[in-house]
VEXSENU-399520 format. One record per residue (C-alpha): residue in three letters; y, x, z. Coordinates in steps of 0.02 Angstrom, whole numbers, plus 50000, padded with zeros to 5 digits. Layout:
+------+-------+-------+-------+
| rest |     y |     x |     z |
+------+-------+-------+-------+
|  ALA |     Y |     X |     Z |
...
+------+-------+-------+-------+
//
This chain:
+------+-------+-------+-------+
| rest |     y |     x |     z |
+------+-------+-------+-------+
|  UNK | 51069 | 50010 | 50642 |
|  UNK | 50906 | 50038 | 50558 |
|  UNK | 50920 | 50230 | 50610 |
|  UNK | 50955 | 50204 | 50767 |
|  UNK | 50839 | 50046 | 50812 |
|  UNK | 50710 | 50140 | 50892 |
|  UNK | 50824 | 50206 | 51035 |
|  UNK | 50928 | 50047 | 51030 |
|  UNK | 50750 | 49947 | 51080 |
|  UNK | 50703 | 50070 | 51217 |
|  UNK | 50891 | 50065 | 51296 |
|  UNK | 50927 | 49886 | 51268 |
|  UNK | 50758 | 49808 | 51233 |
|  UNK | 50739 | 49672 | 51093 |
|  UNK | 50819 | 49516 | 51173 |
|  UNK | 50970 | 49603 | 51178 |
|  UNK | 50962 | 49657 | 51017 |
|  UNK | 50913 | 49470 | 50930 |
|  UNK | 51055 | 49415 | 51016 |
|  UNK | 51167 | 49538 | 50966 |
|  UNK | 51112 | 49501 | 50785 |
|  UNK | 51136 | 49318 | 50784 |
|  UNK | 51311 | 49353 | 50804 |
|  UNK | 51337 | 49402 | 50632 |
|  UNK | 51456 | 49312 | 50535 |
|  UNK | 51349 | 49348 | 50371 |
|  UNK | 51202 | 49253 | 50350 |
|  UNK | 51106 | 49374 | 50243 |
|  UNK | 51148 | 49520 | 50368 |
|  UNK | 51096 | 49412 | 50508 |
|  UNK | 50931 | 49385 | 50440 |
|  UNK | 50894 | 49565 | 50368 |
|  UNK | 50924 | 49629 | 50559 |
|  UNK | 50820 | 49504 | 50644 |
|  UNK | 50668 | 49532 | 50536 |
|  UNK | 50694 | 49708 | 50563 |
|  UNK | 50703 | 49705 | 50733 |
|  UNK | 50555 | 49591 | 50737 |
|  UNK | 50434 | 49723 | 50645 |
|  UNK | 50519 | 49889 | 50732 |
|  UNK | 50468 | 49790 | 50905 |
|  UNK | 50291 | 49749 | 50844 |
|  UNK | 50277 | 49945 | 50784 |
|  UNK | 50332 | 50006 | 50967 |
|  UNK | 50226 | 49909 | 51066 |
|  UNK | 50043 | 49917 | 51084 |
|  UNK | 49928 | 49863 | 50942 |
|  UNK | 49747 | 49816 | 50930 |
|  UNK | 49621 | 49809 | 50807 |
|  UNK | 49712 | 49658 | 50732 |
|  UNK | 49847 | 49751 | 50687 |
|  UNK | 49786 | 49881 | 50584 |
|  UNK | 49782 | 49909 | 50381 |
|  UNK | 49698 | 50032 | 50308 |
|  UNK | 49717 | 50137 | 50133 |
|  UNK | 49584 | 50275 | 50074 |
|  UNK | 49681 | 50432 | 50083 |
|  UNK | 49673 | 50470 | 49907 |
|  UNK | 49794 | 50299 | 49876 |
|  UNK | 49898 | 50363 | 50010 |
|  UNK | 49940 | 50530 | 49910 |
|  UNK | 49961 | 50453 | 49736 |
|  UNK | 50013 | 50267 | 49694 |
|  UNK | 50005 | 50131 | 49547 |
|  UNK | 50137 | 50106 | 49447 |
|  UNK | 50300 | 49995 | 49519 |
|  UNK | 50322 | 49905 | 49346 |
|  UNK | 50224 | 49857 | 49198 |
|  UNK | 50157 | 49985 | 49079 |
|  UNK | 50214 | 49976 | 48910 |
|  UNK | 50075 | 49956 | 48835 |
|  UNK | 49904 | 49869 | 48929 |
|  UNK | 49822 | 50001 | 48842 |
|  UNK | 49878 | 50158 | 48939 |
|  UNK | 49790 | 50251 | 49073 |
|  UNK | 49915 | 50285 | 49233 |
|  UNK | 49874 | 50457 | 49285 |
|  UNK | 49953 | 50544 | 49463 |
|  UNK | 49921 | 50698 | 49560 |
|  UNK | 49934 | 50772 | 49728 |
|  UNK | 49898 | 50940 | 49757 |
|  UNK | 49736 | 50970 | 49688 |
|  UNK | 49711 | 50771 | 49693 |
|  UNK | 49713 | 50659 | 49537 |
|  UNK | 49693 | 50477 | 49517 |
|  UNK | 49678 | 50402 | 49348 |
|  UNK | 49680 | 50205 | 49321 |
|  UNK | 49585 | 50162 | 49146 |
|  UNK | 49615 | 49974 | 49109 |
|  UNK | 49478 | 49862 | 49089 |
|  UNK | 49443 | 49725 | 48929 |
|  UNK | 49406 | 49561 | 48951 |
|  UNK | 49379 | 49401 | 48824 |
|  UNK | 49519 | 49318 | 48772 |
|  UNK | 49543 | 49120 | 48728 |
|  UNK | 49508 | 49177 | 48549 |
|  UNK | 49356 | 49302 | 48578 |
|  UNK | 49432 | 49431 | 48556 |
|  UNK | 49411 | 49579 | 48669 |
|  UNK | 49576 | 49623 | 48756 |
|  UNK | 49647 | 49747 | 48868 |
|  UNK | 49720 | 49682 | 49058 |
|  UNK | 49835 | 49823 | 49093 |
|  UNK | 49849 | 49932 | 49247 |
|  UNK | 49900 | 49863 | 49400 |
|  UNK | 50068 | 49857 | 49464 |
|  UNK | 50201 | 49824 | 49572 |
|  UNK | 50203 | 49755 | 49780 |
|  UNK | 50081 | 49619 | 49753 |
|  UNK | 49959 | 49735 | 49667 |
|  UNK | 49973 | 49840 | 49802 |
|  UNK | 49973 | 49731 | 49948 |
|  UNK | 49784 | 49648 | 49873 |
|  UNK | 49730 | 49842 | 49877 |
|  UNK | 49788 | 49855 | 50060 |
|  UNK | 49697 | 49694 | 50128 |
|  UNK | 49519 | 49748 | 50022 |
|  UNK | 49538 | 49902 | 50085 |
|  UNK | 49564 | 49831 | 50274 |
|  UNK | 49437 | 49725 | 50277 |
|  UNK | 49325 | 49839 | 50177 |
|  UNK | 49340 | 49958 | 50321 |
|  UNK | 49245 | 49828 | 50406 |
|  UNK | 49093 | 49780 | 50293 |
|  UNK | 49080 | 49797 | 50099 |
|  UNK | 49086 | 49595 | 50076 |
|  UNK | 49266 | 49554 | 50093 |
|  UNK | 49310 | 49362 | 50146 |
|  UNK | 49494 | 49310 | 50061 |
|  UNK | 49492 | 49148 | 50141 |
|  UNK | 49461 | 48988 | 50093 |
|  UNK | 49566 | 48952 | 49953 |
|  UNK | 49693 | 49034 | 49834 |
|  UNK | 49838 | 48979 | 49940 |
|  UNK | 49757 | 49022 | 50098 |
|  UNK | 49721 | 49211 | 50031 |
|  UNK | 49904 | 49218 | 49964 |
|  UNK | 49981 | 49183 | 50150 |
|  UNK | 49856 | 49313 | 50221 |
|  UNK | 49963 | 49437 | 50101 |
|  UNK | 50091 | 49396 | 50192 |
|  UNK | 50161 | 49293 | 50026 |
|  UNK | 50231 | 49147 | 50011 |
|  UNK | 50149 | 49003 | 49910 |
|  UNK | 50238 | 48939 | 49739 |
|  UNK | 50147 | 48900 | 49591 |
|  UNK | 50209 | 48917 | 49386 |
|  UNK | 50223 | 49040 | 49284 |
|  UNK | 50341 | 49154 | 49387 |
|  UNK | 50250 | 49111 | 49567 |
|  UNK | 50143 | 49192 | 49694 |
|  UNK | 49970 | 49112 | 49637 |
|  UNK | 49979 | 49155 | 49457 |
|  UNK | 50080 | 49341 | 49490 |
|  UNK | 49917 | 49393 | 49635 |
|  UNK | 49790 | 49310 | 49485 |
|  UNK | 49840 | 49429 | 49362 |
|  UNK | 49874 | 49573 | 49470 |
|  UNK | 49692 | 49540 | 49563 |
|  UNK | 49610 | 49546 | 49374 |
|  UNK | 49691 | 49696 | 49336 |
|  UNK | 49623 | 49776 | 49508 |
|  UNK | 49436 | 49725 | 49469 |
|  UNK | 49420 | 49746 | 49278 |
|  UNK | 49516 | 49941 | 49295 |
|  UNK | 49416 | 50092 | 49325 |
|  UNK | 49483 | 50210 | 49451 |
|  UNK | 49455 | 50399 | 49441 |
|  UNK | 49482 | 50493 | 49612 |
|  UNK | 49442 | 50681 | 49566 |
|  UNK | 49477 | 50831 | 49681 |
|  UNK | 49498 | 51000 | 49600 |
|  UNK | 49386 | 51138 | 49680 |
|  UNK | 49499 | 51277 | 49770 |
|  UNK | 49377 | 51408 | 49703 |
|  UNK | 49396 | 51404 | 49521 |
|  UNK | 49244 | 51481 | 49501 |
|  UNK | 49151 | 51316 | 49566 |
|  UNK | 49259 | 51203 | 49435 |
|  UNK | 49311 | 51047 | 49498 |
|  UNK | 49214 | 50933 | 49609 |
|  UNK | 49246 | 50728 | 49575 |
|  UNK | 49202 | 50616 | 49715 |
|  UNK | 49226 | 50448 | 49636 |
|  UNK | 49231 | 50456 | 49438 |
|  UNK | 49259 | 50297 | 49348 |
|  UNK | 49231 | 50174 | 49453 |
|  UNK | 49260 | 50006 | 49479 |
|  UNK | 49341 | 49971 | 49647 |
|  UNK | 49286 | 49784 | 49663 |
|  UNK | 49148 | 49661 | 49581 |
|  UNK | 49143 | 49481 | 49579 |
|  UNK | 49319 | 49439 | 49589 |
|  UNK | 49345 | 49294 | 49477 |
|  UNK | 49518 | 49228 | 49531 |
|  UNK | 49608 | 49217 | 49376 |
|  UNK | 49544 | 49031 | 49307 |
|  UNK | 49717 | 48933 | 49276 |
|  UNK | 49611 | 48790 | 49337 |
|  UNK | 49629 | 48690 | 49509 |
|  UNK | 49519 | 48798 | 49644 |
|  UNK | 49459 | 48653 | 49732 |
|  UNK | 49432 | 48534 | 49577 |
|  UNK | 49330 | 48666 | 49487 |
|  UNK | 49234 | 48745 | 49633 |
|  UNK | 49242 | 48909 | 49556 |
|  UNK | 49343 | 48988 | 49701 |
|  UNK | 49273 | 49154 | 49730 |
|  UNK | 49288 | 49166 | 49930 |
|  UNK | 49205 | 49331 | 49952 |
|  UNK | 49223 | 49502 | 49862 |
|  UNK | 49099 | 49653 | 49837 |
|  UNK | 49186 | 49818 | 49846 |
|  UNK | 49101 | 49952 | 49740 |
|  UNK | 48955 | 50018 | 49858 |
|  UNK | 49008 | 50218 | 49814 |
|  UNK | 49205 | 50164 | 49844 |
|  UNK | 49152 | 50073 | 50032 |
|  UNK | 49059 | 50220 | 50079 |
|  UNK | 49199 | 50330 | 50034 |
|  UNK | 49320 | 50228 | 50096 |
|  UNK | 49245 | 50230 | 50287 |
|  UNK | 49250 | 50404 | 50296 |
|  UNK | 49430 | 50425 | 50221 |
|  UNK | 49540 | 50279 | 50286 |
|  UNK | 49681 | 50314 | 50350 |
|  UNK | 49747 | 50179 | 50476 |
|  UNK | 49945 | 50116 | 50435 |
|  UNK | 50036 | 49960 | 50559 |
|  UNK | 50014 | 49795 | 50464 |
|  UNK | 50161 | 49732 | 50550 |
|  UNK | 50232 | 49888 | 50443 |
|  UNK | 50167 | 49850 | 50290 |
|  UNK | 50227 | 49671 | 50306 |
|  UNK | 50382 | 49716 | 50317 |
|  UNK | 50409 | 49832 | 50183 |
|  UNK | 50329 | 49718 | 50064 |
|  UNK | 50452 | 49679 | 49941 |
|  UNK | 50491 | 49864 | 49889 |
|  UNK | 50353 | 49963 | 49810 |
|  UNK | 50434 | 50144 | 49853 |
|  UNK | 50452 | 50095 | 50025 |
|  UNK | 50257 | 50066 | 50039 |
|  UNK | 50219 | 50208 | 49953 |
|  UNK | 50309 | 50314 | 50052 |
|  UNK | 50267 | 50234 | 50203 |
|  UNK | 50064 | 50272 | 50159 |
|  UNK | 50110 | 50448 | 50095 |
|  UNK | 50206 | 50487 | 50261 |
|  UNK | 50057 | 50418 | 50366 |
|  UNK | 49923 | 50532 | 50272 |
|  UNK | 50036 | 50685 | 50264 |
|  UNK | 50124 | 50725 | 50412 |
|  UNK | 49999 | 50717 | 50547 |
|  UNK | 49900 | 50844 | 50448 |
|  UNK | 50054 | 50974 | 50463 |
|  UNK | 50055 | 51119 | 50537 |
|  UNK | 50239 | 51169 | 50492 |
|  UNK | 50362 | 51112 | 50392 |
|  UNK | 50337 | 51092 | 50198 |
|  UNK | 50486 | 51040 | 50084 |
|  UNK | 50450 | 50898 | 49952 |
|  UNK | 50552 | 50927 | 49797 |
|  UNK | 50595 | 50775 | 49690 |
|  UNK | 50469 | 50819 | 49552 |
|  UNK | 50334 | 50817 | 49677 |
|  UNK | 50364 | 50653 | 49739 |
|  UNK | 50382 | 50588 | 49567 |
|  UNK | 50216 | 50652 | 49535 |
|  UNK | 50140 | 50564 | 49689 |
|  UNK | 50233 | 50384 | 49702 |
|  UNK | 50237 | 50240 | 49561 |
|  UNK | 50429 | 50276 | 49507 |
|  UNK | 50450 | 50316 | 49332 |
|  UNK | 50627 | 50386 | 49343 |
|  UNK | 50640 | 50542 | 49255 |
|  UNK | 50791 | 50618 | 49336 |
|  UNK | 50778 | 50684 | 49487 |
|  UNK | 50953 | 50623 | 49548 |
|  UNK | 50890 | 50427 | 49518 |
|  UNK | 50742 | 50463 | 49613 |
|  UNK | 50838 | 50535 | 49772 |
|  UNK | 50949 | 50400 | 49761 |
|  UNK | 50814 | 50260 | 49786 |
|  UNK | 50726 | 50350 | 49898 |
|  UNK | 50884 | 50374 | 49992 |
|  UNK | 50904 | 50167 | 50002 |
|  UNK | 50732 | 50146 | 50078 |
|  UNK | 50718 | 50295 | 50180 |
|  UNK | 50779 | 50205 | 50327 |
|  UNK | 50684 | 50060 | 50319 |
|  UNK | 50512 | 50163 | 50305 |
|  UNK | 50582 | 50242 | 50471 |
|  UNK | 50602 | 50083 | 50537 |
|  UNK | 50438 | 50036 | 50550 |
|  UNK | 50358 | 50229 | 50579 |
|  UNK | 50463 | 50292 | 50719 |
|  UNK | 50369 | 50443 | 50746 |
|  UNK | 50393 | 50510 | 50579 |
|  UNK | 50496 | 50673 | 50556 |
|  UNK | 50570 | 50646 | 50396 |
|  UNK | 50756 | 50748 | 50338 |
|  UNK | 50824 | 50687 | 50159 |
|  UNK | 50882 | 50863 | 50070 |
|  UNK | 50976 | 50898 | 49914 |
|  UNK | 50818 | 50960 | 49846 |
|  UNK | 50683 | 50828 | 49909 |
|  UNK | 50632 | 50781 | 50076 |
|  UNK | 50564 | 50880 | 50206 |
|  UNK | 50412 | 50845 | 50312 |
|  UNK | 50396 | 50932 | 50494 |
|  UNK | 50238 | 50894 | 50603 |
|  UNK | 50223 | 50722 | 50651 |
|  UNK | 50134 | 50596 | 50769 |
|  UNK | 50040 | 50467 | 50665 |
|  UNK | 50094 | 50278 | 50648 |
|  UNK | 49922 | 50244 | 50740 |
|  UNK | 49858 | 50361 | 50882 |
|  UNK | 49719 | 50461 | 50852 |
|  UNK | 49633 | 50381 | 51025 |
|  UNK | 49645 | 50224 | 50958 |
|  UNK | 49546 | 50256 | 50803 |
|  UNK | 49425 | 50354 | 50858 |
|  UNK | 49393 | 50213 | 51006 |
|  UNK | 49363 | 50102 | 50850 |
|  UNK | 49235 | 50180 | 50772 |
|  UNK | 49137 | 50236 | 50901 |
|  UNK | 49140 | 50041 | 50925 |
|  UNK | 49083 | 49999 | 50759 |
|  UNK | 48944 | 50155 | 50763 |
|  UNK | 48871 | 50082 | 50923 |
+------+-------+-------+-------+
//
């Protein structure tokens, strides 16, 4: 079904479809199909302002790692093209005094904090979460559970990693002549974030309710956002390949002119995976291909023996629509 949901909506339209789905004898089926349905619905129709995320096109090419580094002391390096992001990890104090490492970010909920500061940060450099840790965690689209293991203390340390880290976005010159030309070179993305206090927000009155992006980063980030469906994002939240293809799609196929084949090794080089053989990598891309689809219906995407291969594309968010935006926000 999720290949052919698109066509299925259009023909049948989504009432037809929910009830279709509530049919199924198997619970877990039955929900996986309405939520799907749900978020393929909300990418077809029309969308507003409201609906919109936003990633700086160098994040959409190359990604953070999906699991935890070995060590907090490495730097995560990827590259697209003539693209290269490098994540140094910050140091902070420890309950001892000693100066320790955080680690690089990782994983969906590091990724879904960058998404929202980067949406809103489209918007104006000082960033709002909301008005308390809980309340920020549900605008993630996350449910609330405290403990070691829950939501609040997993987006804590994941949010400390984001602001302590220094991110370095360089682009190699095409004339080699010129040498290489780096538009943001270790850089912090974020100040002020202080949301990793095990403490009670409310009974300590240290929540931090508004965050500074790094003025260099904003200004960047205006001129190189590329717009992506929240309802999209929202529902590929859970798998960290799935949003990192679904940001690499959006930034790469409307800018084709023809069709380009992706080997393996290339995506490897460009997502968070850390499989080495090329074989494991087509096979998970393989399991979330469809759902990335799903939610991107214009994408024109064909899984290959050898990688996958891009043709020309409309983009998840029309061009109109965009540009309506900010001649809004310019007037």
């Amino acid at each position: 079904m999720v290949q052919e949901i698109h066509q299925q909506l259009a023909l049948w339209g989504s009432e037809s479809l929910i009830r279709n789905a509530q049919s199924l004898p198997d619970a877990r089926d039955r929900r996986r199909e309405l939520r799907l349905i749900e978020h393929a619905s909300a990418v077809m129709g029309e969308l507003s302002e409201d609906d919109l995320s936003f990633v700086h096109s160098g994040l959409c090419q190359t990604a953070l790692p999906h699991q935890r580094l070995a060590s907090n002391d490495s730097i995560w390096q990827r590259s697209s093209g003539r693209f290269h992001l490098m994540v140094s990890p910050g140091a902070v104090r420890n309950a001892e005094g000693q100066a320790v490492r955080v680690g690089v970010p990782y994983g969906t909920r590091a990724r879904l904090i960058m998404i929202f500061l980067q949406s809103e940060g489209v918007k104006s450099r000082t960033v709002h979460l909301g008005s308390s840790m809980a309340a920020w965690v549900r605008s993630l689209g996350l449910a609330v559970s405290g403990g070691p293991r829950g939501t609040i203390q997993s987006i804590r340390e994941q949010a400390l990693r984001i602001a302590r880290c220094e991110f370095t976005m360089q682009w190699d010159a095409a004339n080699l002549e010129s040498g290489s030309h780096t538009i943001i070179k270790d850089q912090r993305l974020v100040s002020g974030m202080s949301l990793w206090a095990t403490h009670d927000d409310k009974a300590s009155g240290k929540w931090s309710a508004t965050v500074e992006l790094a003025p260099d980063f904003h200004s960047h980030l205006r001129h190189h956002a590329v717009p992506l469906a929240k309802d999209a994002i929202a529902y590929l939240k859970d798998n960290s390949l799935a949003l990192d293809l679904y940001t690499l799609l959006a930034y790469r196929l409307q800018r084709l002119d023809r069709p380009i084949l992706m080997r393996w090794s290339m995506l490897a080089q460009q997502t968070g995976s850390d499989v080495v053989r090329s074989s494991h990598l087509a096979q998970r891309v393989k399991m979330v291909l469809g759902d990335v689809l799903a939610v991107y219906p214009d994408a024109n995407v064909e899984l290959t023996r050898y990688g996958l291969k891009l043709l020309p594309s409309k983009p998840p968010i029309p061009k109109t629509m965009v540009q309506g935006m900010r001649l809004a926000a310019s007037s």
